[in-house]
VEXNU-431572 format. One record per residue (C-alpha): x, y, z; residue in three letters. Coordinates in Angstrom, 3 decimals. Last residue first. Example, Ala and Ser with C-alpha at 12.3 -4.5 7.8 and 13.67 -1.06 7.14 Angstrom:
2
(kefi (13.670; -1.060; 7.140); "SER")
(kefi (12.300; -4.500; 7.800); "ALA")
***
This chain:
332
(kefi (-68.467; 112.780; -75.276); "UNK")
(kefi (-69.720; 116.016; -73.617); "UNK")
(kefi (-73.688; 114.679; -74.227); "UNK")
(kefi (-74.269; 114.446; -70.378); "UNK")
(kefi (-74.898; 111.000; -70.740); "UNK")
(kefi (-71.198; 111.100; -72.539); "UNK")
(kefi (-69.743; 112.666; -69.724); "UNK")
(kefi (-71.317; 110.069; -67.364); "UNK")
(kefi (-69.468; 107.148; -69.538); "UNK")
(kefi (-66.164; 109.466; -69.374); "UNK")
(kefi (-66.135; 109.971; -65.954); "UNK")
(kefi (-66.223; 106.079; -65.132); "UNK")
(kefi (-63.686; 105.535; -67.270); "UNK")
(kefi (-64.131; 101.710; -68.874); "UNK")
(kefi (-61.378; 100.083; -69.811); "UNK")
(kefi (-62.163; 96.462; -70.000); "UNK")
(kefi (-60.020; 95.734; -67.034); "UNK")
(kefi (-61.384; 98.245; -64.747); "UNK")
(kefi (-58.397; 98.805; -62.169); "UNK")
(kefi (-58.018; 102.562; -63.460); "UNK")
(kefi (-61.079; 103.382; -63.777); "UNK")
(kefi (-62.898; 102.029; -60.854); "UNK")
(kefi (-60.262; 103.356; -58.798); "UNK")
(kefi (-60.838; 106.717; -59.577); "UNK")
(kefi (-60.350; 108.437; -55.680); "UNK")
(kefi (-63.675; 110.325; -57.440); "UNK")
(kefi (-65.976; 109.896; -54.130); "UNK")
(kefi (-68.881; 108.467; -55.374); "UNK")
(kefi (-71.717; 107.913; -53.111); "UNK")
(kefi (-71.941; 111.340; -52.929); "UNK")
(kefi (-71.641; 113.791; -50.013); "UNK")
(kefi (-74.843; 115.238; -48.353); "UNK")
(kefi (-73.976; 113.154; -44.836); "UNK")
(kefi (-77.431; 111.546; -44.227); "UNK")
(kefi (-78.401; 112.188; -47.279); "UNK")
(kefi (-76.133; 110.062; -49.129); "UNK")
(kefi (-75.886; 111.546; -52.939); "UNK")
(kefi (-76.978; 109.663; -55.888); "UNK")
(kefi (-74.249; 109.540; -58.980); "UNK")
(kefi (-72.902; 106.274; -57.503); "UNK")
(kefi (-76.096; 104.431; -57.254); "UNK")
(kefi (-77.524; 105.391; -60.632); "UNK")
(kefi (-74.415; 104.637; -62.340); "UNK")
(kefi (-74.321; 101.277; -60.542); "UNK")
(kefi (-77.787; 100.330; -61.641); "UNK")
(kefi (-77.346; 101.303; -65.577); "UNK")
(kefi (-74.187; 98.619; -65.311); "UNK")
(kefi (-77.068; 96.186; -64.023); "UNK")
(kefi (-79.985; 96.380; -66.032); "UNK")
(kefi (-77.319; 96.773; -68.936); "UNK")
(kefi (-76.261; 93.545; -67.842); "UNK")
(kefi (-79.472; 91.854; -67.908); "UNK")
(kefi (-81.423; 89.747; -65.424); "UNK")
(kefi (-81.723; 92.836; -63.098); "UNK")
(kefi (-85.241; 92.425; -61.266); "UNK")
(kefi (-84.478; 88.457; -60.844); "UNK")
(kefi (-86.914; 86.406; -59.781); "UNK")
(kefi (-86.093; 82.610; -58.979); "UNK")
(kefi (-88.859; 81.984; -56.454); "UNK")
(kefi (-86.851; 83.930; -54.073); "UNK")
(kefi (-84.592; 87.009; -55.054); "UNK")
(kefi (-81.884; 87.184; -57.457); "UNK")
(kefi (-80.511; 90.899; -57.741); "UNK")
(kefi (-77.206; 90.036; -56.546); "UNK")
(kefi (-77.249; 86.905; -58.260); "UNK")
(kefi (-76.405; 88.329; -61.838); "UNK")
(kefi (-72.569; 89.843; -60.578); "UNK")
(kefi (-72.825; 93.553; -61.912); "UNK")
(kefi (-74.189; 94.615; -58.012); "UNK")
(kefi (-71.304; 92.932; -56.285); "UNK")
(kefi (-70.831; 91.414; -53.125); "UNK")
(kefi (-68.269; 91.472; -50.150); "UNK")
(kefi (-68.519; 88.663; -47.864); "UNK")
(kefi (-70.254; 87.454; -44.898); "UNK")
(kefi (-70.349; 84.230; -42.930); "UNK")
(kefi (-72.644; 82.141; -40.781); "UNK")
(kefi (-70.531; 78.929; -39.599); "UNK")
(kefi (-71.213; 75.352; -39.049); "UNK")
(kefi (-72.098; 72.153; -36.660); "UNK")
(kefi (-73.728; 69.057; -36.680); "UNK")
(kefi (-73.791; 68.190; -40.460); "UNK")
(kefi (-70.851; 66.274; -39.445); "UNK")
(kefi (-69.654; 67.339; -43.189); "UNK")
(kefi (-69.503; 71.089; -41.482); "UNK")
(kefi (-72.553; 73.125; -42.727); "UNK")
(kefi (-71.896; 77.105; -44.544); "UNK")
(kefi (-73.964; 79.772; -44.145); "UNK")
(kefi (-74.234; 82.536; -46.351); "UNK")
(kefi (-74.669; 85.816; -45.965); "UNK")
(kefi (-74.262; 88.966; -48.883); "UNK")
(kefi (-72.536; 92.254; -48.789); "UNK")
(kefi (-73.078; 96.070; -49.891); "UNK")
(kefi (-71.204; 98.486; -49.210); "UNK")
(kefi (-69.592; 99.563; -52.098); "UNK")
(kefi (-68.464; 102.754; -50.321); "UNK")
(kefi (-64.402; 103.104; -50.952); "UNK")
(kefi (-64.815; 101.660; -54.623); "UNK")
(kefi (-61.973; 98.958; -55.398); "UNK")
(kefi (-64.162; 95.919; -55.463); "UNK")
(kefi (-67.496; 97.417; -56.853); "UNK")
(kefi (-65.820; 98.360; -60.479); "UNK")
(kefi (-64.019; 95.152; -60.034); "UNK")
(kefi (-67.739; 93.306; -60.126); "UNK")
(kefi (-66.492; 91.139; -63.253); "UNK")
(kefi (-69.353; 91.804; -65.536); "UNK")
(kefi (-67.551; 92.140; -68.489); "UNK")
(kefi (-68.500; 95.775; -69.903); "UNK")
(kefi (-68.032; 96.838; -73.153); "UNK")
(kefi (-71.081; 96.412; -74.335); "UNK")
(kefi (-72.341; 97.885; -71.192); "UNK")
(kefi (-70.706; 101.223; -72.604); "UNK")
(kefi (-72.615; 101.493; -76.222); "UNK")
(kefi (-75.923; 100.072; -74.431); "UNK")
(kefi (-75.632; 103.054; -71.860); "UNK")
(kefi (-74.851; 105.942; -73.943); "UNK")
(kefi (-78.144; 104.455; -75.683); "UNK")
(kefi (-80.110; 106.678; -73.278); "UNK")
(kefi (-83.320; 105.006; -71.781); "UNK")
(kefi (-82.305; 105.835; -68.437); "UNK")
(kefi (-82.333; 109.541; -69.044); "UNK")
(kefi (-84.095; 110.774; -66.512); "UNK")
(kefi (-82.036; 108.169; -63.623); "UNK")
(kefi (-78.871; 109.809; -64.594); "UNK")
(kefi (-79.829; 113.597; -65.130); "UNK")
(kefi (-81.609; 113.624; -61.833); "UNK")
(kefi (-79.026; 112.128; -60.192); "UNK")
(kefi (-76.321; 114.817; -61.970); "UNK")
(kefi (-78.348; 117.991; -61.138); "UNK")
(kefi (-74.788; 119.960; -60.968); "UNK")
(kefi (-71.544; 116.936; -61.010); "UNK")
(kefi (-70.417; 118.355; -64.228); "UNK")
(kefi (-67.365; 115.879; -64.292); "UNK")
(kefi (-63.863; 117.137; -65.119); "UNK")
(kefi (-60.344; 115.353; -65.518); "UNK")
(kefi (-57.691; 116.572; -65.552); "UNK")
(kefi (-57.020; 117.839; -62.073); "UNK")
(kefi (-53.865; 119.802; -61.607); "UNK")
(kefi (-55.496; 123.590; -61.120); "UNK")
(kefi (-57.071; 122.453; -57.606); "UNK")
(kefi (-52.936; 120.962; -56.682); "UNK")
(kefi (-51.461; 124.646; -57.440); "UNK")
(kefi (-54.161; 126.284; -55.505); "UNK")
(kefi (-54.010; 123.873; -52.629); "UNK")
(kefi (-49.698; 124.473; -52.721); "UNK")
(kefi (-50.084; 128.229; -52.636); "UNK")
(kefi (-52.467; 127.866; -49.645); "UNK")
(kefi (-50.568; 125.581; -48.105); "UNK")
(kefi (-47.616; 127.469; -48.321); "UNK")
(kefi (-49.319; 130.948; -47.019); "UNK")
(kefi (-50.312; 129.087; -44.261); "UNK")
(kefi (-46.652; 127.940; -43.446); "UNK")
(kefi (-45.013; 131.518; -43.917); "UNK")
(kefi (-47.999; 132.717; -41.149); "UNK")
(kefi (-46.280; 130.074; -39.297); "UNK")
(kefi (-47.579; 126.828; -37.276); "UNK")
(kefi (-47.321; 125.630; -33.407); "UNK")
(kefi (-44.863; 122.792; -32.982); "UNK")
(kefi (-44.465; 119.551; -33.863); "UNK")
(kefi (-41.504; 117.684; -32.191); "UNK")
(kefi (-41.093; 118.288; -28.554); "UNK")
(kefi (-45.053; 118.807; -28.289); "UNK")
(kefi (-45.547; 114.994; -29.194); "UNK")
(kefi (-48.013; 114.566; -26.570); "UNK")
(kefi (-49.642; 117.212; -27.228); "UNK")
(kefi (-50.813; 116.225; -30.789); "UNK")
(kefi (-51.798; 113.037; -30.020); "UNK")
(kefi (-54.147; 114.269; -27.574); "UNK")
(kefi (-55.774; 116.914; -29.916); "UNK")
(kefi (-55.700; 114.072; -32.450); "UNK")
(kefi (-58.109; 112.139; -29.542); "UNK")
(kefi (-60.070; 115.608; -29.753); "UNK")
(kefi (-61.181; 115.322; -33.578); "UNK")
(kefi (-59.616; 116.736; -36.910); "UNK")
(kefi (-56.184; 118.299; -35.984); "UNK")
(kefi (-54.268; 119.497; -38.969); "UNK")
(kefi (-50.193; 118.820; -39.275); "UNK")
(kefi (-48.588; 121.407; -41.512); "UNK")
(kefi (-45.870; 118.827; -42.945); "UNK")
(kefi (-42.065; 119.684; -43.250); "UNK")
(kefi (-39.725; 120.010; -45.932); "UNK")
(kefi (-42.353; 120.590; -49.103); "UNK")
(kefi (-45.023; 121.724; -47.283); "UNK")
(kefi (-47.189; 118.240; -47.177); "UNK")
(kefi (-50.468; 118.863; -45.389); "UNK")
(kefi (-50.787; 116.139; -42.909); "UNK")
(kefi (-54.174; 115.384; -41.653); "UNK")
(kefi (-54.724; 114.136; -38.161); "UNK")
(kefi (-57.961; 112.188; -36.027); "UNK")
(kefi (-59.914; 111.953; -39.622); "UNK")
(kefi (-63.367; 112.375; -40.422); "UNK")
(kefi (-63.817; 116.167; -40.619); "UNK")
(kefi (-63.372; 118.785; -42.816); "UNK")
(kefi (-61.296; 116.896; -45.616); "UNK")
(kefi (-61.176; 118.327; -49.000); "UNK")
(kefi (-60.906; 116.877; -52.413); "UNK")
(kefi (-64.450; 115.506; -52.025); "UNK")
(kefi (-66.352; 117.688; -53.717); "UNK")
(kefi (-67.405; 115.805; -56.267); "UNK")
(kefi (-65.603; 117.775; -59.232); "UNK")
(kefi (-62.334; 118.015; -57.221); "UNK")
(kefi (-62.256; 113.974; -56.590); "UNK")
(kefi (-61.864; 113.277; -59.982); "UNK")
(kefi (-58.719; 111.806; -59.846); "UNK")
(kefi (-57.711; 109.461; -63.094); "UNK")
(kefi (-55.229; 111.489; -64.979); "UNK")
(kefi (-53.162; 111.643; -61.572); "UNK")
(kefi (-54.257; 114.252; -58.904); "UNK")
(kefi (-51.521; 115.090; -56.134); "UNK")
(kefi (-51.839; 114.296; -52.361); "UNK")
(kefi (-52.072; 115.566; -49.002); "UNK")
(kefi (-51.918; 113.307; -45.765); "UNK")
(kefi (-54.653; 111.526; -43.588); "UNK")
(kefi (-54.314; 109.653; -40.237); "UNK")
(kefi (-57.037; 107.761; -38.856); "UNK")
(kefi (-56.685; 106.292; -35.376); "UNK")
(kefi (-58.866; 103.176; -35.534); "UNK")
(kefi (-60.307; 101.435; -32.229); "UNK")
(kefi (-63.644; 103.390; -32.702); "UNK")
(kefi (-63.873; 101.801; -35.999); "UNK")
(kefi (-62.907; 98.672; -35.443); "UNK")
(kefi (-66.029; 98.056; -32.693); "UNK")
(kefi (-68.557; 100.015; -34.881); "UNK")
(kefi (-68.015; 98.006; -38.185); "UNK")
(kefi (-68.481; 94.697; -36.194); "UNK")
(kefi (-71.045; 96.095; -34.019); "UNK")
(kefi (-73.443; 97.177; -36.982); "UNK")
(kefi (-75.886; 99.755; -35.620); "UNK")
(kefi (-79.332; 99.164; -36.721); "UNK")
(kefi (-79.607; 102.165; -36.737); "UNK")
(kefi (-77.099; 104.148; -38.456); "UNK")
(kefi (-73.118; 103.501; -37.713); "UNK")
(kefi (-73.334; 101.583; -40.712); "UNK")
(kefi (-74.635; 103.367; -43.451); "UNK")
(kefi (-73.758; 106.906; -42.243); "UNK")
(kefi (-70.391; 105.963; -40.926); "UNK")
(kefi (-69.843; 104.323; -44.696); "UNK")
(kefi (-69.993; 107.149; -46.337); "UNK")
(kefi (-68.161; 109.309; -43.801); "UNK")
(kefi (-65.645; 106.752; -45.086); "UNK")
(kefi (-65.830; 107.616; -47.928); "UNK")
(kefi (-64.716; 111.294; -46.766); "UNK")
(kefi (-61.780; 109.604; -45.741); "UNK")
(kefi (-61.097; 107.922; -48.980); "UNK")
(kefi (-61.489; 111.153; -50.731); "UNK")
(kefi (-59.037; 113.423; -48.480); "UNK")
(kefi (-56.039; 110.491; -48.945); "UNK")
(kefi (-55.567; 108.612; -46.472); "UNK")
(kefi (-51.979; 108.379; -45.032); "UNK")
(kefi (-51.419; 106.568; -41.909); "UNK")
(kefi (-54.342; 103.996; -39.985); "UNK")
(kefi (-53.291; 103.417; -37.046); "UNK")
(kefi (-54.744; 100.344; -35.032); "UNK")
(kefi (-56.025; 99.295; -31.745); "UNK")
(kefi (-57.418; 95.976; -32.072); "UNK")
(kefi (-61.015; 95.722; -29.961); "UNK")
(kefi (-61.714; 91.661; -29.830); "UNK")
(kefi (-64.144; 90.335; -31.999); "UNK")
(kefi (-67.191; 88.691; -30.837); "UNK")
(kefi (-68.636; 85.765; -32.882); "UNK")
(kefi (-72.087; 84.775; -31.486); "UNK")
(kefi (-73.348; 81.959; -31.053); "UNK")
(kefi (-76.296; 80.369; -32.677); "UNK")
(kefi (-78.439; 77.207; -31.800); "UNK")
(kefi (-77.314; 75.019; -29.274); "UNK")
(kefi (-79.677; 71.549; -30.709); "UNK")
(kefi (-77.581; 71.315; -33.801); "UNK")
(kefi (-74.438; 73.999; -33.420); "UNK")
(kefi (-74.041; 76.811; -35.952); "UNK")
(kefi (-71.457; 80.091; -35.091); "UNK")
(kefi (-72.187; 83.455; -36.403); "UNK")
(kefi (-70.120; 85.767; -38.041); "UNK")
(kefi (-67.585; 84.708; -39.786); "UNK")
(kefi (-65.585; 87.001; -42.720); "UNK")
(kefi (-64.999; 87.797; -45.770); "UNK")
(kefi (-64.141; 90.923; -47.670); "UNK")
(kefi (-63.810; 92.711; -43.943); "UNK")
(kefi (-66.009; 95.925; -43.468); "UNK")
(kefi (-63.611; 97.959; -41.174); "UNK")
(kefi (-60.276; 97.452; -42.551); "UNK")
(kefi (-61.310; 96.778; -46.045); "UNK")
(kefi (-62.454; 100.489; -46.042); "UNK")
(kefi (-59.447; 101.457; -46.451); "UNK")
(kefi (-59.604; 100.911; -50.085); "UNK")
(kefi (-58.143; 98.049; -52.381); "UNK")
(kefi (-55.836; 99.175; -55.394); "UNK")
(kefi (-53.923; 101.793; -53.285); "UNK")
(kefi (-54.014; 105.357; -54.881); "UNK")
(kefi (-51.249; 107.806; -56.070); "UNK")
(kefi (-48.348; 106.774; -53.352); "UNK")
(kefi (-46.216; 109.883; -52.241); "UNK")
(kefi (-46.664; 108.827; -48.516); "UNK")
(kefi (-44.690; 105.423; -49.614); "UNK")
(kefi (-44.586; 104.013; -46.063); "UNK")
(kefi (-41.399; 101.361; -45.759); "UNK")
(kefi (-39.052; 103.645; -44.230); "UNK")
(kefi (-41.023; 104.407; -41.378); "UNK")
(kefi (-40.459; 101.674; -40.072); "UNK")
(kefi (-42.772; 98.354; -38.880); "UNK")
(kefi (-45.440; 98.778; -41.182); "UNK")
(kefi (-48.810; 97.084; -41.490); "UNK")
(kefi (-50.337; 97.104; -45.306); "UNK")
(kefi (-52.642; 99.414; -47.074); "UNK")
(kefi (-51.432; 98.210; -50.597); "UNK")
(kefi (-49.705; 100.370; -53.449); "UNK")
(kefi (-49.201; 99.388; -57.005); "UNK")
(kefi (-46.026; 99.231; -59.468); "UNK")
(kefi (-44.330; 96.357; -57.885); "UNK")
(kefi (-46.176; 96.349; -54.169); "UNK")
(kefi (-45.406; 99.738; -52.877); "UNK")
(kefi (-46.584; 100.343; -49.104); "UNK")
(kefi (-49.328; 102.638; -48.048); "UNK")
(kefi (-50.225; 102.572; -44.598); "UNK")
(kefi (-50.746; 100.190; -41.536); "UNK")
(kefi (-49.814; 101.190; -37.931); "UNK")
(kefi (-50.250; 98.517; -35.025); "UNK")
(kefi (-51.818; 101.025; -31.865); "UNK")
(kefi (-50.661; 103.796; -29.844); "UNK")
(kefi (-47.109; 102.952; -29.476); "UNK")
(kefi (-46.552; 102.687; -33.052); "UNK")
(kefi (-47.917; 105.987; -33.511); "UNK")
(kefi (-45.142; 107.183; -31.563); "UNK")
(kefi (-42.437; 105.740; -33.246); "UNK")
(kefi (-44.038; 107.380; -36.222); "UNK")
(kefi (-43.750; 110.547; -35.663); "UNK")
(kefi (-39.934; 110.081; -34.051); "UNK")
(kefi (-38.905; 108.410; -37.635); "UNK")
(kefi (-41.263; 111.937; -39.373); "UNK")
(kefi (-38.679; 114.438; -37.436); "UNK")
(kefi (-36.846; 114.773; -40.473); "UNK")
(kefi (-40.051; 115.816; -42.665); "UNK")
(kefi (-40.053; 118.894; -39.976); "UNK")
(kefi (-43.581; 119.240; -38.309); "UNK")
***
């Protein structure tokens, strides 16, 4: 597809559902709804909150409270909506997050926006943050509806389920069937982008190598350094974990269930009744997160970390996540 036929692109999408992307906010990027194509900044490095805010909301109701009723309910209308410009990593988290929520028990929230999303992808560049290559997550094979392999003046557009297949034909007037000269672009442009990563994480026997060496002072020297904020867990594509609350109306007659986003650094998360806590400290709990994100799902055999590096780059006491692993590994 010709970069110049991109306006007629995405005049279509628009027709198949509200289309959010990447917009420039000062010197970050949001996922944000778009009305023209003029506002999507394709080129963008990484957006500060994931994707994944679209399917597993930060907050939200639930369940509704009445005295003598019980619980209701909240059911959320389907919203079609296109989702343009993931990057490879943030779609494979996403896989993540299939696994954990599409598995039984099935959560309906997550299930109901995620079968009314269209996801897009599109090529990008490593900054001095991506580690995405070492993971193996740098690469999409499946996940995504389209993928758009940037070529310079045009985009090699890659189908990744049937519904793309649909979207595909009906904009037969302005993509059209691929070149051996286009293949032979990508290919020189993947081999260009695989030789632009900086940094490098030895990702071979790397749960093992986490949870064996748990006693390591690598982790006092980093957890010194770390405030506790729950930023780390913020930003990553497949945090996924959440606590529920309810909350009483001062008529003490009525209320709501909600959820919310949680952290694993924040000292209630591992609170439990009678007032036990089984990770009071906060190396307890920065050694926790390591172990999490070096483990691999085995549902889908990709890791819990994908390497998009927003963890890095947003932490605010400066903490690389590739450099604290290095140094278990004894690199640092």
């Amino acid at each position: 597809m010709l970069k110049e036929n991109f306006k007629d692109f995405f005049e279509t999408l628009k027709k198949l559902g509200e289309v959010h992307a990447p917009v420039r906010r000062g010197r970050l990027f949001s996922f944000t709804k778009v009305d023209s194509p003029g506002e999507v900044a394709l080129n963008y490095n990484r957006t500060m909150l994931p994707p994944k805010k679209y399917f597993v909301k930060p907050f939200e109701e639930v369940l509704k409270i009445k005295v003598g009723k019980g619980y209701e309910l909240i059911v959320e209308e389907p919203k079609s909506l296109v989702l343009l410009g993931l990057h490879a990593c943030d779609i494979n988290a996403l896989r993540v997050l299939d696994s954990v929520y599409l598995d039984e028990p099935q959560d309906d929230y997550y299930q109901v926006r995620r079968a009314a999303a269209i996801v897009i992808g599109v090529s990008c560049e490593p900054d001095e943050y991506c580690f995405c290559k070492s993971m193996g997550t740098d690469y999409a094979w499946t996940g995504f509806d389209l993928f758009l392999h940037e070529l310079g003046t045009s985009y090699l557009v890659r189908v990744g389920s049937s519904r793309g297949e649909s979207i595909i034909e009906s904009m037969s007037n302005i993509i059209g069937e691929p070149t051996k000269e286009d293949f032979i672009k990508l290919r020189d442009l993947e081999l260009k982008r695989s030789r632009m990563f900086k940094k490098i994480l030895n990702t071979s026997l790397l749960p093992d190598i986490v949870d064996s060496l748990h006693e390591s002072e690598v982790w006092v020297v980093f957890s010194d350094k770390c405030v506790s904020c729950g930023s780390c867990n913020l930003v990553c594509p497949t945090c996924r974990c959440y606590d529920v609350t309810e909350k009483v109306e001062l008529n003490l007659q009525e209320g709501v269930r909600v959820r919310r986003w949680d952290s694993c650094f924040i000292r209630s998360h591992a609170l439990v009744a009678g007032g036990l806590n089984f990770r009071p400290t906060r190396l307890d709990r920065f050694r926790h997160r390591y172990n999490c994100k070096s483990s691999i799902d085995p549902r889908t055999n990709l890791p819990f970390c994908v390497g998009c590096g927003r963890c890095s780059a947003f932490c605010p006491a400066g903490i690389d996540h590739v450099n604290v692993l290095n140094a278990i590994w004894g690199l640092a």
